[in-house]
matplotlib code that plots the C-alpha trace (Angstrom):
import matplotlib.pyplot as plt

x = [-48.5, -48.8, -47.2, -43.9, -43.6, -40.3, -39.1, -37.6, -34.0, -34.3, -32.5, -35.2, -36.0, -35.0, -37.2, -35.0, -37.0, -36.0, -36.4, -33.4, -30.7, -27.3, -24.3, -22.1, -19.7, -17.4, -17.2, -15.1, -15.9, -13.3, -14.8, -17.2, -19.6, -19.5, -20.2, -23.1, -21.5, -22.9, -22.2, -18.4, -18.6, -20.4, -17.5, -14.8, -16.5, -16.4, -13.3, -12.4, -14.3, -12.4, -9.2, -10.2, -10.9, -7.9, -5.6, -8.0, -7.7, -3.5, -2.8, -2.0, -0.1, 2.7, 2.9, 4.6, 7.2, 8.1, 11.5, 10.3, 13.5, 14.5, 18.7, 19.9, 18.3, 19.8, 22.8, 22.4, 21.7, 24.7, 27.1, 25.5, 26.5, 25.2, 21.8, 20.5, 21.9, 19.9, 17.0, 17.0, 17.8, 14.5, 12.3, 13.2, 12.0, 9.0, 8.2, 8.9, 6.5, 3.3, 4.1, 3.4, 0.8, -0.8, -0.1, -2.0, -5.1, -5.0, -5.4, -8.3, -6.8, -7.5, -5.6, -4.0, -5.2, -2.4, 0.5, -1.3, -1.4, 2.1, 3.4, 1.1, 2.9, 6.5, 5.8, 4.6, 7.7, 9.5, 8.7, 9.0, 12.6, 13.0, 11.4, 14.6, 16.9, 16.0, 15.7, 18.9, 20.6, 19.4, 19.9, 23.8, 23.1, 23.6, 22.3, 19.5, 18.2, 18.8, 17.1, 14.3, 13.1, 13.1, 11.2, 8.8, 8.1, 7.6, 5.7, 3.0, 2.7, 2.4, -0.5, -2.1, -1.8, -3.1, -6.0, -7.2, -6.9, -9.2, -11.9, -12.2, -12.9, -11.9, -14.0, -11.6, -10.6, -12.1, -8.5, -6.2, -8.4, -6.5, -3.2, -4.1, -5.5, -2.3, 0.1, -1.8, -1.6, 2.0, 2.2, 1.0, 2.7, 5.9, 5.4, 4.4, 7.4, 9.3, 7.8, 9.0, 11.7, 15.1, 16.5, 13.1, 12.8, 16.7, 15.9, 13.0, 15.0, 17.7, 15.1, 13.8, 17.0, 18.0, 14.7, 15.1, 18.8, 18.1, 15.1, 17.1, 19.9, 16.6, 16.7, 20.0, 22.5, 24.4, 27.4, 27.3, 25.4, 29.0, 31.2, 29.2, 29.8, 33.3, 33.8, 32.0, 33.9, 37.0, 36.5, 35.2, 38.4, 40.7, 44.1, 47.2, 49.4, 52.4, 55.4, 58.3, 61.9, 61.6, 62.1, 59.8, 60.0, 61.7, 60.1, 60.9, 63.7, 65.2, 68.9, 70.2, 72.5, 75.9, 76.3, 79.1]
y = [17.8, 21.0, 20.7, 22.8, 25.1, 25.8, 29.6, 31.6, 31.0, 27.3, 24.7, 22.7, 20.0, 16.9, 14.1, 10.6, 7.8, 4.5, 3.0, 4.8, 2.3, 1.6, 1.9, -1.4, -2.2, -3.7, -0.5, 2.5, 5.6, 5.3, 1.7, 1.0, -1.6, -5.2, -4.5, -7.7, -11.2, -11.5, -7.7, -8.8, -12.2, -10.5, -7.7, -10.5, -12.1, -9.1, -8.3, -11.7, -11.6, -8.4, -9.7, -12.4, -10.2, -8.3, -11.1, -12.8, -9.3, -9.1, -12.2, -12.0, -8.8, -11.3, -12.8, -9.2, -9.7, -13.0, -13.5, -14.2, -16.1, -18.8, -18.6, -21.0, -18.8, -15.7, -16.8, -18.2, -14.4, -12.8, -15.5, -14.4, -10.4, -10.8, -9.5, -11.8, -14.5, -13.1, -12.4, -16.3, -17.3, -15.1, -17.2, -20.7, -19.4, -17.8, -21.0, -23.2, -20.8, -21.7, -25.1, -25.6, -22.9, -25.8, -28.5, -27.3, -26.7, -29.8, -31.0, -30.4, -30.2, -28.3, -25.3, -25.5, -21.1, -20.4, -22.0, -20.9, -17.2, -17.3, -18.8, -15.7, -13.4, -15.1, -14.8, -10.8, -10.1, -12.5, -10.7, -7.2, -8.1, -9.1, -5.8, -4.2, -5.9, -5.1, -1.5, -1.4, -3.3, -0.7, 2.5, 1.1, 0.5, -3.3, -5.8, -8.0, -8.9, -12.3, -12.2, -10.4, -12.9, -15.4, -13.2, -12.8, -16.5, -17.5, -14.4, -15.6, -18.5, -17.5, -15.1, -18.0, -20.0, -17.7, -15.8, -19.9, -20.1, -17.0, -18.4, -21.8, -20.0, -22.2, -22.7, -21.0, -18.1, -15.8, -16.0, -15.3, -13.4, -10.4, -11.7, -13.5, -10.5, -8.8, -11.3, -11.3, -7.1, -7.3, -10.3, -8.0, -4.7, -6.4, -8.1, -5.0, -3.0, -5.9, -5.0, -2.4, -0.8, -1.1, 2.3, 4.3, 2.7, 3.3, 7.0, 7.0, 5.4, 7.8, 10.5, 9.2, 8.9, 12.5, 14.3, 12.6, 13.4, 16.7, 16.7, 15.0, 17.6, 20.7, 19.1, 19.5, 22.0, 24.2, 23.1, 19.4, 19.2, 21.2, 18.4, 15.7, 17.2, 18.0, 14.2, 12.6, 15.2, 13.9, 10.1, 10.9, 12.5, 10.3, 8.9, 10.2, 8.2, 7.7, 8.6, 5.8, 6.6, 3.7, 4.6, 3.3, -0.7, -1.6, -3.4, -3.8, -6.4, -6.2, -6.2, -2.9, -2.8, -0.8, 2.4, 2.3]
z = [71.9, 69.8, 66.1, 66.0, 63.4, 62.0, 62.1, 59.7, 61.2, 61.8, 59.6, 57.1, 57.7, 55.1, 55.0, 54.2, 52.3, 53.5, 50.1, 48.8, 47.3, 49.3, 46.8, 46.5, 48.5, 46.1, 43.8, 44.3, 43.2, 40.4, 38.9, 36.5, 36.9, 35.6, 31.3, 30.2, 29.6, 26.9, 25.1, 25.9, 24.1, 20.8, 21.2, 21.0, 18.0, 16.1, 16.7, 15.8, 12.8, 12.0, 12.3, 10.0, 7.4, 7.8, 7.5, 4.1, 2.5, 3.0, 2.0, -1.5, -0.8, 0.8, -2.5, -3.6, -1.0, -2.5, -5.1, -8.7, -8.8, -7.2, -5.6, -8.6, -11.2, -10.2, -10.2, -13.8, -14.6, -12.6, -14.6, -18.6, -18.7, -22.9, -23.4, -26.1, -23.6, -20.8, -22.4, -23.8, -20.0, -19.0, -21.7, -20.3, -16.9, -18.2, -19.9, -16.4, -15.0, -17.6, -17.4, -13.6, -14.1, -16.6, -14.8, -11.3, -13.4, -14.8, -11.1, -9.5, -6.0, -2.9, -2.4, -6.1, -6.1, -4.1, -6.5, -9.8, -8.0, -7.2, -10.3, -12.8, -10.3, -11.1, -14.9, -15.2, -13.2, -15.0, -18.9, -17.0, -16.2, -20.2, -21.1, -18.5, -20.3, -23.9, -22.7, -21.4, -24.1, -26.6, -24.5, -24.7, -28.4, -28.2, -30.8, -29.5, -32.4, -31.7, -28.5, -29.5, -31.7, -29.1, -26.4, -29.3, -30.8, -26.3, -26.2, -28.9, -27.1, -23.4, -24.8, -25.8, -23.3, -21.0, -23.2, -23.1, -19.3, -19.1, -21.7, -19.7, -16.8, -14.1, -10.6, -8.9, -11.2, -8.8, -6.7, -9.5, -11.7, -11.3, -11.6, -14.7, -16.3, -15.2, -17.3, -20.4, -20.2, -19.2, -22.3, -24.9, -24.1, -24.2, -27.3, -29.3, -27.6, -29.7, -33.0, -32.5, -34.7, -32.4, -33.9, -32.9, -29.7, -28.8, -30.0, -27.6, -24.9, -25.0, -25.1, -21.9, -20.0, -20.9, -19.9, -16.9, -15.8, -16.7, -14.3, -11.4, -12.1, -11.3, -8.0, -7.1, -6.2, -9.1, -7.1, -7.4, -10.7, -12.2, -10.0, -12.2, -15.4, -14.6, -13.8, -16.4, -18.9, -17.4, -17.8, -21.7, -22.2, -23.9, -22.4, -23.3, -24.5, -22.6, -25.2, -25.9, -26.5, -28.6, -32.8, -35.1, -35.7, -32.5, -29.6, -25.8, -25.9, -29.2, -29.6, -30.5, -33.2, -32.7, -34.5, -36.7]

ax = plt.figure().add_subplot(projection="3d")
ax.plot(x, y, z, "-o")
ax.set_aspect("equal")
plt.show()
């Protein structure tokens, strides 16, 4: 037989290899093949591992979220409305604090980090709410003086107490280290605030409080910043006082005496 030879208008001819690959039967053309056993498992672990991290590097953030007080000892504080009264109140739980501070390092117990990190973050917000106090006390130009002198002699101590936690350098200092730092800054900044003189810090106070109305006043509209002056003028006004028809010397329920 005579080889055909394909003419110009004939279709070409396509030659099909038998070794060409079926596709599987089980896939559509929308699915993705089966990913490597063993890619997915070292996907899970670091996603795992991940998570891990995640949860180690929050955890003393939940600390933040916690009371520094406990229910009983706010409600000692809402009962004494004297400042030198609170601030003396605010010393004995400072000083509760350090003690169990003292007494977990004194153990050498598992998991003690977690109570000594709590307790340091009791006691800085603990001498922040005394530093609220005297601030307020003396932007109303109350005596403290009484106060102050106790915040001061627990102060002196507390510093010491901690600057000596610091120097020992515990085994596990590494978990609280910032905290601790934290309370001997927060320590020392309140006590030289209470060297200071109450007049000049009252002055500075005052200073404060004014720059800052003023600024919240820039923020809001001319028409309610003149309502607010026109009520606080009103309630610095001075009441009237209600004229009697009694003369002078006679009291509601005397006897009058006839005329003659």
């Amino acid at each position: 037989m005579r080889n055909q030879v394909p003419s110009a208008n004939s279709a070409p001819l396509v030659c099909k290899s038998t070794n060409t690959p079926q596709p599987n039967r089980w896939l559509t053309k929308h699915s993705q093949p089966v990913a490597n056993p063993t890619a997915v498992l070292l996907t899970l672990a670091n996603i795992l591992a991940a998570l891990l991290l995640f949860v180690s590097s929050t955890a003393p953030s939940h600390a933040q979220d916690r009371d520094f007080l406990t229910p009983n000892e706010v409600d000692q504080i809402r009962e004494v409305q004297d400042p030198n009264e609170r601030l003396t109140l605010y010393v004995k739980f400072a000083r509760q604090r350090m003690d169990l501070i003292q007494q977990y390092l004194a153990k050498d117990k598992p998991g003690r980090s977690v109570f000594i990190h709590n307790y340091l973050d009791d006691y800085t917000k603990i001498i922040e709410a005394i530093d609220s106090v005297s601030d307020d006390a003396l932007l109303h130009h109350k005596d403290i003086d009484a106060g102050t002198i106790a915040v001061l002699n627990a102060e002196h101590e507390f510093l010491d107490k901690l600057n000596k936690i610091q120097d020992s350098e515990p085994k596990d200092l590494d978990r609280y280290k910032f905290l601790l730092s934290e309370a001997i800054d927060t320590t020392s900044d309140s006590q030289e605030m209470g060297k200071e003189d109450s007049a000049k810090r009252g002055a500075a106070l005052e200073a404060a409080d004014s720059k800052e109305k003023k600024d919240r006043e820039a923020l809001m509209p001319a028409k309610e910043v003149k309502e607010r002056k026109k009520d606080a003028a009103a309630q610095d006004e001075p009441v009237r006082k209600i004229p009697s028809l009694l003369k002078p010397g006679e009291e509601i329920g005397q006897p009058v005496k006839p005329q003659n």
